[in-house]
N, C-alpha and C positions, 0 to 999 in steps of 0.2 A: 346309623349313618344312612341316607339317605344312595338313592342312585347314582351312578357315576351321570357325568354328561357327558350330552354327543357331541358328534367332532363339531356339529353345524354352533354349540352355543359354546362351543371350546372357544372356537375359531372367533366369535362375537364379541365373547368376553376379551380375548386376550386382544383386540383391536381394540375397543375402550379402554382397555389400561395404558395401551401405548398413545392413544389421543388425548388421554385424560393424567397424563404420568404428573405427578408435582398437583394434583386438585385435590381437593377435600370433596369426595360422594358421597352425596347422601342417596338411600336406596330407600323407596318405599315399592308395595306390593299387594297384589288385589285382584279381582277379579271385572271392576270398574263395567259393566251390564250398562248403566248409564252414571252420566256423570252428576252427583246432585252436590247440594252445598257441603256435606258432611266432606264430601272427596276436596271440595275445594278448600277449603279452611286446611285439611291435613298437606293438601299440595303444596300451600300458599307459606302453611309453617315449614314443610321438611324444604325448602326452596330455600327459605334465610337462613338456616343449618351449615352452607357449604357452599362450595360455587361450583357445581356438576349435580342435577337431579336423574336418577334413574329409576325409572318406573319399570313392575317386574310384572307381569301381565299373565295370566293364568291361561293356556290355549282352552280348544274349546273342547275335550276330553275332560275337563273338569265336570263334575256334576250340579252344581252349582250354573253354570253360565247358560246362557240363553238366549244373548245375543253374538253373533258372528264375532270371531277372530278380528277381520278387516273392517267392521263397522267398531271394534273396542278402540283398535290402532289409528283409526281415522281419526275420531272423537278426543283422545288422548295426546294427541298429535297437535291437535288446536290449541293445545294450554299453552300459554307462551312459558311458562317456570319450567315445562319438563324437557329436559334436554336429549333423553335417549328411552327408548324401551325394548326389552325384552322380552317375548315371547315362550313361556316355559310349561313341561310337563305338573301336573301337583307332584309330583316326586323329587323335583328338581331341585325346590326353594334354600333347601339347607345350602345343596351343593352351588348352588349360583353364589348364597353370599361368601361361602368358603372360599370360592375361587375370586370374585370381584373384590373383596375384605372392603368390604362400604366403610369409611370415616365413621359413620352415623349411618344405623338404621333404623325407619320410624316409623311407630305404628298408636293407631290411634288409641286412647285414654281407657275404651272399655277391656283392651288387652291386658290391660297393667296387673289385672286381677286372675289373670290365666297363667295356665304353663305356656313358657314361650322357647319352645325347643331350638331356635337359632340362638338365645343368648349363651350359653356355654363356648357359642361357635367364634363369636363376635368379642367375647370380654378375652376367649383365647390369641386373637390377632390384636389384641389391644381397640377395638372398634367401643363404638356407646351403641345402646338400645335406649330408642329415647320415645316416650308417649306424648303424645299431643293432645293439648287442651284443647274442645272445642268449640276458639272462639271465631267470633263473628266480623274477622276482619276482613274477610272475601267480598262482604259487600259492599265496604270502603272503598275494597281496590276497585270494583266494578264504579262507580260510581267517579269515581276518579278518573278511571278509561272512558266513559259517557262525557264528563265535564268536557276531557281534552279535546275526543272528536267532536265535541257537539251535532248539530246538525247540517245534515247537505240539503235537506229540503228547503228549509226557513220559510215555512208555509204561514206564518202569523205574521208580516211584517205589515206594517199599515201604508198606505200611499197616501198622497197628498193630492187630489187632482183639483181641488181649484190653485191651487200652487201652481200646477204643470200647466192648468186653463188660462190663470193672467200671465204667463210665459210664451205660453203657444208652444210646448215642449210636448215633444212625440216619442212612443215607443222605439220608435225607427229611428229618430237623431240620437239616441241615447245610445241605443246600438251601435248605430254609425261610429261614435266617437270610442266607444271601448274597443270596436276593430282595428281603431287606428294607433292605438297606442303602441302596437307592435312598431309603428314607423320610427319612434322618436327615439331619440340619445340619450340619458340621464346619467348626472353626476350630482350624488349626495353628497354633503360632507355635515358634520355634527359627531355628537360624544356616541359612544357606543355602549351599550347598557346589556349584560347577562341579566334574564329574570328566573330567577328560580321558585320553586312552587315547591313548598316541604309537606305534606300531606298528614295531619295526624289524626289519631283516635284521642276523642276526651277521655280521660278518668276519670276526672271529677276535681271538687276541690280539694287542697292542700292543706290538711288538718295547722301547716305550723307558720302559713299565712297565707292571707284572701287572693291567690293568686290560682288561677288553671294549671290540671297538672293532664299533658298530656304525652300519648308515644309516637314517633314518627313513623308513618308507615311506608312511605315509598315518596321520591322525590322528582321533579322533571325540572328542565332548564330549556330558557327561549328565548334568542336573539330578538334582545328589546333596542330604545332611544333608536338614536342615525339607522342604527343597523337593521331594526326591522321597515325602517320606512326603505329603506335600499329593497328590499326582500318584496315587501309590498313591490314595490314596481318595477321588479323583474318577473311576478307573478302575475302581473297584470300585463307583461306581455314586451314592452319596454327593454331596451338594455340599459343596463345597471350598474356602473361604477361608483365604489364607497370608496370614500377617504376620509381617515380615522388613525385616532391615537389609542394604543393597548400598552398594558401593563408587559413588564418582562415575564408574562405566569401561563401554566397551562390553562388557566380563561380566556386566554388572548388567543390562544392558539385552536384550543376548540372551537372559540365562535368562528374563526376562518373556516373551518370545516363546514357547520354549518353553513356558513355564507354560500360555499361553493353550491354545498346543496343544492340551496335556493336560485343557481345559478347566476350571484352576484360576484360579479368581477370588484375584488378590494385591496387597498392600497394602504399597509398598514404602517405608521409609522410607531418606532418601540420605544417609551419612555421610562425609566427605570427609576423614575422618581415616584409613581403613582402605580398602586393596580390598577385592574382592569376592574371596571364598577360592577359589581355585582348587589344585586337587588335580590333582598330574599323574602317571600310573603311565607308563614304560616298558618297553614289553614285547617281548617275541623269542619264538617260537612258542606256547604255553600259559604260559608263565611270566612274572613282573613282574621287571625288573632292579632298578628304580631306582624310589623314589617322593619327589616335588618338594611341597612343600607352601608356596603364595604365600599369607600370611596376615599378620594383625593381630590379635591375641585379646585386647586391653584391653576394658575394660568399656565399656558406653554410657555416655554422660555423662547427666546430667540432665534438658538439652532433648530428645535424641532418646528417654527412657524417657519423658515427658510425650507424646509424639508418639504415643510405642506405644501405652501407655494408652487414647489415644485410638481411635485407629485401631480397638485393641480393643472398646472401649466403644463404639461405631460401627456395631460389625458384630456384636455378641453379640447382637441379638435373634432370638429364635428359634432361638436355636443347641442343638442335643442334648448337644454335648458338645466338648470343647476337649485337643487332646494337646498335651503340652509334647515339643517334639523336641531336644534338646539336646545341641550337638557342644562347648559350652567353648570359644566361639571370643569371647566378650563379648556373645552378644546378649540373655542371657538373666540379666544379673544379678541380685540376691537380691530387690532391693530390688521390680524387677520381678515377678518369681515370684512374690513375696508379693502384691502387687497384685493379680493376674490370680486366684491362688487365693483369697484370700480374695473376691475379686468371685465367685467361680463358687461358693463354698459359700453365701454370700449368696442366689442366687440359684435355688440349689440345680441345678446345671449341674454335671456328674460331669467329671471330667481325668484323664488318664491321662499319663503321663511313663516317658519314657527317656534320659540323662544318660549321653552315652558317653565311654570315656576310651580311647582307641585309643594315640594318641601325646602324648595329653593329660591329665591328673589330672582326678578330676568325684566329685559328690557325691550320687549318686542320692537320697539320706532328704532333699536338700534341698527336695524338693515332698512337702510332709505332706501326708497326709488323701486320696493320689489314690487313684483307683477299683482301679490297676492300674500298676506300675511295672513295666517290663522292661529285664532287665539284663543284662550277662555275667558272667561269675564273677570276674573280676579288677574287675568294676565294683561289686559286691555288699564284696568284700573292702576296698576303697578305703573304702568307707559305712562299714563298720563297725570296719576298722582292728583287720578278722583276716586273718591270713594265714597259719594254721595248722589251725584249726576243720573239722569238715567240711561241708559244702554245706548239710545241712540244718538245722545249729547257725551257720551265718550270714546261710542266709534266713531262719530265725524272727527273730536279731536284727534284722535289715532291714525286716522288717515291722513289729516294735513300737516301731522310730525313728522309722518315716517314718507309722508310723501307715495304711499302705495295705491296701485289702481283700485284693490278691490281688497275687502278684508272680510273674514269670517269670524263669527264672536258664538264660538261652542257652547252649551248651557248644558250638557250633560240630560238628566232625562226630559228638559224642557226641549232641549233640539238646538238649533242655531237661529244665529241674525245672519245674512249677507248684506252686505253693502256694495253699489257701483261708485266708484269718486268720481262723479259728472257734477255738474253745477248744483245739480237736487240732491245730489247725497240719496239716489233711488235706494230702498232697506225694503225687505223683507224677510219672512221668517218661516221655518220648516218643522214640525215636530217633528220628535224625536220616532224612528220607524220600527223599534224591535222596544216595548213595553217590558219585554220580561229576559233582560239580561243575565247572563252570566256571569261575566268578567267583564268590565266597565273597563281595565286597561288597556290601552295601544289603540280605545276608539278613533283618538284623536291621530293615530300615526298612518290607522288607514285612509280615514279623512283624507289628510297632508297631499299621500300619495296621489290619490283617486281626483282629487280638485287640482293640484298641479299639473298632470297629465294633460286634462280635461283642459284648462285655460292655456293650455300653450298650443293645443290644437284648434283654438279659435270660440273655444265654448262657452256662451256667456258666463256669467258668474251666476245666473239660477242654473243653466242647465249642469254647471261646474258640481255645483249646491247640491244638486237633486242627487250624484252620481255618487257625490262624497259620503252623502248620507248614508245612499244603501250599502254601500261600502261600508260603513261605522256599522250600521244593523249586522251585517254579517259580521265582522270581529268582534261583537259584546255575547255572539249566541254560543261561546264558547269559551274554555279556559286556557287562559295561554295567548301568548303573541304568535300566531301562525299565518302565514302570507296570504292574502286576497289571493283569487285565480280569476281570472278574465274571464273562465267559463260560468264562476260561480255568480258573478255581479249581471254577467247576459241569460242566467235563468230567471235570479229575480225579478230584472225588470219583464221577461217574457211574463214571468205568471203574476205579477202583479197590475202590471200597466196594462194586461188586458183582458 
């Protein structure tokens, strides 16, 4: 038997058991000098083990160590898996597990072949001694943490300056207009969409049919549809009321949380006949395998469109401007839209709409009269029921359906069209500003945001166009639906446009 312990790791331990009482610990232990892949594969496995990780840290009276106490605890500290560490004599180790009785202790693969003087200690409390394989899933997760943040520089984005030349559009107007967005009111309304991202490692193929067999290694979730263009433009600066239909589930109730976050103010109505849409992509290194769509797309009934109404009618004072976000999933039907627009022309309150049909049919000309309609090219076609026409002979149709001043026709990595409805039907076009994308979705929901702002503040539809864009570059240079920042869109254009 090893030494007793002092009172200081008496006193340590027995506060972890009472913060940790009712957890499954798992204890790993080492001397960690520096932290290299070996430590992180074993971190990464004894972390899925249990739900309490505790690291047992050798002081520096070991002979073995060589770099400081305070530079191991630092270093160690940074891993987001380990939840506690403790600092110990080499004499201590039996007695530390004896007293913590770890769920699981674990220690890497080439031990399995040694004497291992704590498992006597461990199989006595009923504990496991478990060795870890060591694989190569460490670089998955890191690479998964890189997708999420992507980049804050976005130093490769490409400009357009004869674009911004036949415009007469400046660094400083662009500026101008992103300061200002702090002035304005916004009220969304559209379906609200959870996007989940399931993260896996391939194994390869399925000897007992042609299908991928893969394991999931770690998962995230990101207020998508209505809800993240709401997010968008409270992060651009704007205030931000969402109004929206949820399932009676805790998905409904998470993404409020989220929402808060992002400092959007949301107005939820509960319908118990539907979840809340959950979208789920699986993926294996850059790529999507597989996409899960949990939905309910019937229309609102009657009480819960009285509800909306409301709720609208509620919060539209002083509002600048109102965008219809619409994924076709039932929360946005006619009878409504009609409601809401004609309240907003009434009041003379401008809206802007976008009507997407990804895996779904949608009718963009069904919001008449908006300021500004954005769309894609198979959404433009849908409206107008060509599918032969060329781009510029289905945006004029589109515009003189839906009656709207100005429309945006998306092309994905070719860029967009804009269109002004003046007598000339004036059209131009923008490529696409960020070549080497990430995540291609929610481009369009930053877009949405970034050019509605922009055209209710007076900005033509290129300079609208120009803002939208950079806007889209930043959301594709990373994975996941995460909010524009007002700061992010005025570095771009600094280091670009000059």
């Amino acid at each position: 038997m090893e030494n007793k312990l002092s009172n200081a790791l008496e006193k340590k331990i027995n506060k972890l058991l009472m913060e940790y009482e009712n957890k499954k610990i798992v204890f790993i232990s080492g001397k960690f000098n520096f932290i290299h892949p070996g430590h992180l594969r074993l971190i990464n496995f004894a972390k899925t083990c249990g739900d309490i990780l505790i690291v047992g840290l050798f002081n520096d009276d070991y002979s073995e160590v060589f770099v400081s106490e305070k530079d191991r605890v630092s270093s160690i500290n940074q891993l987001e898996a380990i939840d506690e560490v403790i600092v110990f004599p080499n004499d201590s180790l039996n007695s530390i597990i004896e007293k913590l009785e770890p769920s699981i202790v674990v220690k890497g693969r080439e031990f399995s072949h040694m004497t291992n003087s704590e498992k006597a200690i461990i199989e006595e409390y009923g504990g496991r001694l478990i060795f870890s394989a060591d694989e190569a899933k460490f670089s998955s997760r890191d690479l998964i943490r890189k997708e999420l943040l992507g980049s804050s520089e976005f130093k490769n984005f490409k400009k357009d300056s004869f674009f911004l030349n036949r415009h007469s559009i400046s660094q400083n107007r662009l500026t101008e207009l992103v300061n200002l967005f702090s002035s304005l009111n916004v009220v969304i309304v559209g379906d609200l969409i959870i996007d989940e991202y399931v993260y896996c490692e391939a194994l390869g193929m399925s000897q007992e049919d042609p299908t991928i067999v893969v394991s999931p290694i770690d998962t995230a979730r990101f207020v998508g549809g209505a809800g993240i263009v709401s997010a968008h433009v409270a992060g651009l600066g704007a205030k931000s009321t969402y109004i929206t239909v949820v399932g009676d589930d805790a998905t409904g109730e998470a993404a409020k949380v989220s929402l808060e976050n992002y400092g959007v103010q949301h107005h939820f109505i509960t319908d118990s006949t539907r979840p809340t849409t959950l979208k789920q992509r699986y993926r294996s290194g850059s790529k999507t395998l597989l996409r899960v769509n949990n939905l309910k797309s019937h229309d609102l009934e009657e009480k819960e469109c009285v509800e909306f109404v409301h709720k609208f009618l509620f919060n539209i004072k002083q509002v600048d401007l109102v965008i219809f976000s619409d994924f076709n999933y039932g929360c946005l039907p006619q009878n409504l839209v009609d409601s809401i627009s004609q309240y907003c022309k009434k009041e003379k309150i401008p809206y802007v709409a976008d009507s997407q049909a990804s895996s779904q049919m949608s009718d963009v000309s069904r919001f008449k009269g908006s300021k500004l309609i954005s769309a894609t090219e198979r959404e433009v076609r849908l409206a107008t029921n060509d599918f032969k026409s060329g781009i510029q002979q289905i945006s004029n149709c589109l515009v003189e359906k839906s009656e709207a001043k100005n429309l945006i026709v998306k092309l994905g990595a070719e860029g967009l069209v804009a269109l002004a409805n003046n007598p000339n039907y004036k059209t131009d076009s923008l490529m696409a500003f960020n070549s080497n994308p990430v995540d291609t979705a929610g481009a369009g929901d930053a877009l949405l945001a970034t050019v509605a702002l922009s055209i209710k503040l007076g900005a033509t539809i290129w300079e609208a166009s120009y803002l939208g864009n950079v806007a889209a570059a930043i959301q594709v240079s990373r994975l996941g639906n995460i909010p524009i920042k007002k700061d992010d869109l005025i570095n771009v254009l600094k280091k670009n446009l000059t």
